[in-house]
C-alpha positions as CSV (number, residue, x, y, z in Angstrom):
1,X,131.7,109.8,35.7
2,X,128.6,111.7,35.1
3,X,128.4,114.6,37.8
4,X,127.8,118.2,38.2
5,X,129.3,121.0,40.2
6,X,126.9,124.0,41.6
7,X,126.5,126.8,44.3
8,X,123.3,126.6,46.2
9,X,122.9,129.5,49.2
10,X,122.5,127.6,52.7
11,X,119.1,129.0,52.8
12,X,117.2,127.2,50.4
13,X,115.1,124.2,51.3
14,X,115.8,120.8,51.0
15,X,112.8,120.4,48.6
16,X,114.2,123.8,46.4
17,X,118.0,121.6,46.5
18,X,115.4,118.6,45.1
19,X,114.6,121.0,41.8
20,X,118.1,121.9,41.3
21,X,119.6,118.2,41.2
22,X,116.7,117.6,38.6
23,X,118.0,120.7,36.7
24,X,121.5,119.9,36.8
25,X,121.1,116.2,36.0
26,X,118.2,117.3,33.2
27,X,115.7,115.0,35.3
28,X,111.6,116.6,35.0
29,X,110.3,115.7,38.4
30,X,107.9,113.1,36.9
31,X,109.0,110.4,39.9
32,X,108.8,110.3,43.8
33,X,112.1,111.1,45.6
34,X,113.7,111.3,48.4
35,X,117.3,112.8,50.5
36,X,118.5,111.0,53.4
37,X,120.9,112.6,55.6
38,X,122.3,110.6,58.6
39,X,120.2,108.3,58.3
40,X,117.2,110.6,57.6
41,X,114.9,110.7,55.2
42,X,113.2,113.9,53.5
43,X,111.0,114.4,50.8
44,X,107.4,114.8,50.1
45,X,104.8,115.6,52.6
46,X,102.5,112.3,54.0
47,X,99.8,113.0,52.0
48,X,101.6,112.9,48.7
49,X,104.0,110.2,49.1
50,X,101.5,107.2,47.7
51,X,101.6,105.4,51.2
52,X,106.1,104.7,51.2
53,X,108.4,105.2,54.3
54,X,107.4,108.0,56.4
55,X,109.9,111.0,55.7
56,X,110.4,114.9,57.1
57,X,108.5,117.5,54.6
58,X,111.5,118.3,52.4
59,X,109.8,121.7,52.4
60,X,110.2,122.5,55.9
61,X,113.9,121.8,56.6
62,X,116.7,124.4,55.0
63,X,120.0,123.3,53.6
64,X,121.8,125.1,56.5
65,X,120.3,123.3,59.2
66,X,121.1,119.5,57.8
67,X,125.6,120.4,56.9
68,X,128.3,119.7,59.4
69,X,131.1,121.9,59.6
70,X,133.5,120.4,57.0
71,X,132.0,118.0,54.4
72,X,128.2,116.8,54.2
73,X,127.6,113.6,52.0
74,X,123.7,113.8,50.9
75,X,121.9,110.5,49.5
76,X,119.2,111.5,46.8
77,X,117.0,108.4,45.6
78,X,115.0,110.0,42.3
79,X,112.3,107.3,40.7
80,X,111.5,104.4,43.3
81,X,111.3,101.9,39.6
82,X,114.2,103.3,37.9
83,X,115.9,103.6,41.5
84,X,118.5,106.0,40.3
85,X,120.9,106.9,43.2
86,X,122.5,110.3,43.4
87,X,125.6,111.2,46.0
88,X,125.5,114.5,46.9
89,X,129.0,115.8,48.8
90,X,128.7,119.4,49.6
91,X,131.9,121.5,50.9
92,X,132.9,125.2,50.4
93,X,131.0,127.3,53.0
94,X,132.0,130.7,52.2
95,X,130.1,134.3,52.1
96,X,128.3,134.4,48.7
97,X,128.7,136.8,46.2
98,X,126.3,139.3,46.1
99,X,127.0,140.0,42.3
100,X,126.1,136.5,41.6
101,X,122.6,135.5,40.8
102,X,122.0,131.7,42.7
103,X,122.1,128.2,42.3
104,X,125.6,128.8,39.7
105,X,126.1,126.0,37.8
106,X,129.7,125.7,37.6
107,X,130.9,122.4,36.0
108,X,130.2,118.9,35.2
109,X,130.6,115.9,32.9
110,X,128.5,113.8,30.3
111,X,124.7,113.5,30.3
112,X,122.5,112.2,32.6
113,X,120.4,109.0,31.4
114,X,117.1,110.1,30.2
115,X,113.5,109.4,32.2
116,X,112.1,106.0,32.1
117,X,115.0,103.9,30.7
118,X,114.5,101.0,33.0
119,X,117.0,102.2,35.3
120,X,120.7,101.2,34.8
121,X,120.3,98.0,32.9
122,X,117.7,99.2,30.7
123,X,119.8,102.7,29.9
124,X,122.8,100.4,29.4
125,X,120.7,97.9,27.1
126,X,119.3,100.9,25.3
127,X,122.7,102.4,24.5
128,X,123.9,98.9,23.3
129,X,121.2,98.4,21.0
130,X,121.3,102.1,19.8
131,X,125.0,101.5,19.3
132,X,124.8,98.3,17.2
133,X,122.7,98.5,13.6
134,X,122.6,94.5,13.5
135,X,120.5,94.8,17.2
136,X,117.3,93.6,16.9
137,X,116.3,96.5,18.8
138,X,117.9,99.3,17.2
139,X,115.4,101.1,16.0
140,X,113.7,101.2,18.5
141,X,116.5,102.3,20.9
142,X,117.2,105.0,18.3
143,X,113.8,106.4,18.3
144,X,113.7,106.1,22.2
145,X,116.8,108.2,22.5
146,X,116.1,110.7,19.8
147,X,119.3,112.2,19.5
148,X,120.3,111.9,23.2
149,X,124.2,112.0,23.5
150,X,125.6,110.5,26.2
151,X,129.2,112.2,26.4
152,X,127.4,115.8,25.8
153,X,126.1,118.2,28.2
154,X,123.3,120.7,28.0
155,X,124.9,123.8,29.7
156,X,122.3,126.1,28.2
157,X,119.1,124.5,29.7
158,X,120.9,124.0,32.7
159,X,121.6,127.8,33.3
160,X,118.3,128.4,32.3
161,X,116.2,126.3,34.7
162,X,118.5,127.2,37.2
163,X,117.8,131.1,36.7
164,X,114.1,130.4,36.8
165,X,114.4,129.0,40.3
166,X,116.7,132.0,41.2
167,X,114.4,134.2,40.2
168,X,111.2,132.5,42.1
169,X,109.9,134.3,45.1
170,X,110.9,133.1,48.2
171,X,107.4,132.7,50.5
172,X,108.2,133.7,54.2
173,X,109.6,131.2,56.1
174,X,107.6,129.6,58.6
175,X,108.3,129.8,62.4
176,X,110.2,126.3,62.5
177,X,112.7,127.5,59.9
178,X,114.8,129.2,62.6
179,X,118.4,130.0,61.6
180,X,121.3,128.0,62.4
181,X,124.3,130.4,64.1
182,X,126.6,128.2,62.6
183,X,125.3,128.9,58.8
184,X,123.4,131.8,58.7
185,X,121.4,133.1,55.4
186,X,124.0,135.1,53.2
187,X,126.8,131.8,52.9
188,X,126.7,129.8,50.0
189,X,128.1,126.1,49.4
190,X,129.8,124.4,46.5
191,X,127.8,120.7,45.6
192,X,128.9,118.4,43.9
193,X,126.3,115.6,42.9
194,X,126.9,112.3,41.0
195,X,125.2,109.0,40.7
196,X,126.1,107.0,43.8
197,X,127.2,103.9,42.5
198,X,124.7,103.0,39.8
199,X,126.5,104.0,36.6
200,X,129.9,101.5,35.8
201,X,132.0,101.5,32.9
202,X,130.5,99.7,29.5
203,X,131.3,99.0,26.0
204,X,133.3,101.6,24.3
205,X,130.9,101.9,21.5
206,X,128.5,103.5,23.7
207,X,130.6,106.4,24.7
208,X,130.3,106.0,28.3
209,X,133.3,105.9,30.4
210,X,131.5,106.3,34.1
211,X,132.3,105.3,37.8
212,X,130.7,105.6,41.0
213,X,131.7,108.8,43.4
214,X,134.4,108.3,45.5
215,X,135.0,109.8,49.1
């Protein structure tokens, strides 16, 4: 399974939650996107969304004021070609840690596929023909890869991107963002993201042993 475990503060915005999944999963925001929560969709505003299914401004709408009181299951869609499905479960509402600098990366597995791959079959085609020196397309796979492992993670760049959104100013709210009593701005949650049914086992010479999130 290829996932990744993080604490986000309740206050950040749907669209600053957006630039963390593409941290953690080592995505570079080069796609449209979009979350839907019960049954909801956020993402861009109109007038950058090329025309596709009208959605709230992901930049308008906090964390806190989209989680139940218990679990909240999150449905991120990154790449409308490559159509790579995320599951976001989020859990853990607790007072953060004012030590702590935030998002925390704070665990995962294997990498995620790299951009433009063709979605699944074309990142599992790719890895085949990388795999197999008789492929007639090996060499190109190779070279497409370039080095890309995909049982190793990153944790270095992670940490690192996720600092630089740590560290961004935060502009002032605007007068919709209210707070919501029941998750005000000093809690933090735990997330833990994964591709939502999209990445299956395959071969063992590829060196991916993946499965959809469960629960």
């Amino acid at each position: 399974m290829i996932w990744r475990q993080v604490e986000v503060p309740t206050s950040v915005t749907l669209k600053v939650l957006h630039d963390i999944v593409q941290a953690t999963m080592g995505w570079f925001d080069l796609h449209l996107w979009e979350f839907t929560i019960a049954k909801r969709k956020y993402g861009l505003p109109m007038d950058e969304d090329w025309g596709t299914e009208p959605r709230l401004d992901a930049s308008k709408v906090r964390l806190r004021d989209v989680l139940g009181p218990r679990k909240t299951t999150i449905d991120y869609l990154y790449d409308f070609g490559d159509c790579w499905e995320h599951r976001l479960t989020v859990t853990g509402i607790r007072a953060g840690d004012h030590s702590l600098s935030y998002p925390r990366y704070t665990a995962g597995e294997r990498n995620g596929p790299p951009e433009d791959c063709g979605g699944t079959p074309g990142f599992y085609a790719t890895l085949d023909a990388a795999a197999d020196p008789e492929h007639p397309d090996h060499a190109e796979a190779e070279e497409r890869l370039d080095g890309y492992d995909p049982d190793t993670i990153e944790k270095l760049p992670i940490q690192y991107a996720l600092g630089r959104i740590a560290t961004v100013a935060t502009p002032p709210a605007p007068a919709s963002l209210k707070s919501n009593p029941r998750h005000p701005n000093k809690l933090s949650v735990t997330f833990r993201v994964a591709f939502a049914g999209g990445i299956r086992s395959i071969a063992s010479r590829s060196k991916i042993n993946s499965a959809p999130i469960r629960g």
